[in-house]
N, C-alpha and C positions, 0 to 999 in steps of 0.2 A: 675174727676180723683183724688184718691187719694194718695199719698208716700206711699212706703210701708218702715216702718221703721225696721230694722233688728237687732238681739240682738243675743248676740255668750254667755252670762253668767250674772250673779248676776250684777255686777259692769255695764253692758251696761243698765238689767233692770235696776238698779236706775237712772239712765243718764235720760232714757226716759219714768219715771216717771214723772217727772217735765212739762212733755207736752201733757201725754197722748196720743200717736195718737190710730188714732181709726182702725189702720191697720198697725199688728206688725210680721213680719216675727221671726220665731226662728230657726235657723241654725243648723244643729245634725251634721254638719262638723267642724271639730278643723282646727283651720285656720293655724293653727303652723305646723301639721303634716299631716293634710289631712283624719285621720280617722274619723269615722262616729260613734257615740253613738245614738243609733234609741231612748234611753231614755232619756238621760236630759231635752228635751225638752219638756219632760210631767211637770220637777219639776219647770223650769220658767215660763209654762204654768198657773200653779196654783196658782205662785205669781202675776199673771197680775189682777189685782183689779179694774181695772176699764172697761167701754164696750171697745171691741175693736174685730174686726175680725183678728182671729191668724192664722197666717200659718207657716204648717209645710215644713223646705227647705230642702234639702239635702238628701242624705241615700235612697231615695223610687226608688229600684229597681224591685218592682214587685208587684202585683193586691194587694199581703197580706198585704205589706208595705203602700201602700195606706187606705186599709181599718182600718189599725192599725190605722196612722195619722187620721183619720174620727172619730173613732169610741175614742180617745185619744179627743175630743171634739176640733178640729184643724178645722177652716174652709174652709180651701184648703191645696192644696200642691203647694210648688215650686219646678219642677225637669228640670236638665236641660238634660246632656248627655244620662242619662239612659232611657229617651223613645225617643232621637232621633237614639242611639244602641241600644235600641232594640227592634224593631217595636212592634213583639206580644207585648209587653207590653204596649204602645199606645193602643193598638184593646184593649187588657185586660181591661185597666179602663177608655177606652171608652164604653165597654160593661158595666161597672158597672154603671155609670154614668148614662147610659142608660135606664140600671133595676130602678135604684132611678126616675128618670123622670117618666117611665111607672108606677111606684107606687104612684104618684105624693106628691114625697117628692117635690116641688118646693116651692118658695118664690120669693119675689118680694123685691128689696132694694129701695129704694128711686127714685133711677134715673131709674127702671123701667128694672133695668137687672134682666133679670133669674136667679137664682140661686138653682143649685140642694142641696138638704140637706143642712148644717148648712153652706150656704154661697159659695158653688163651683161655681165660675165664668162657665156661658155654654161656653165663648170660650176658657177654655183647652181642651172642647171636639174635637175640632178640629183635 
């Protein structure tokens, strides 16, 4: 099991620079006021220099949002409320998820988890 460690801007990535984890969430929520920017977390994304599997948290309210985060070179998503309100959207990028598997975008990490495309743990397909 590893932390995942979470980063909201510039000053948190140099924090957790010094330690590198190798599993770094980055949060598209402003913790002050609660809005969502679907982009800054492309520009911390690019400052992250060393390996690490990134995930994108916050803001993915729909299959495009996901894809966006995938395709933004994010190895997962973290969402909480928006696919447990809104079902279709569960089915939706469970169906995608799905499509990548049948294409057989999969990998193998160390400890022998599946992982569709660049790192999607299989159990958000759930």
């Amino acid at each position: 099991m590893k932390p995942l460690v979470e980063i909201h801007d510039e000053a948190d990535l140099e924090k957790v620079r010094l330690f590198k984890p190798s599993l770094v969430g980055i949060n598209s929520r402003d913790l002050r006021d609660f809005s969502v920017d679907m982009i800054s977390p492309l520009s911390l994304r690019s400052k992250i220099d060393w390996e690490a599997d990134v995930v994108y948290e916050s803001g993915v309210g729909s299959r495009s949002d996901a894809v966006f985060a995938f395709s933004s070179g994010f190895s997962g998503i973290l969402t909480g409320e928006s696919v447990i309100k809104i079902l279709p959207l569960h089915r939706s990028i469970k169906m995608y998820f799905s499509a990548c598997k049948s294409r057989r975008l999969i990998r193998r990490n160390i400890s022998g988890t599946e992982y569709l495309r660049k790192g999607i743990p299989k159990t958000m397909l759930l």
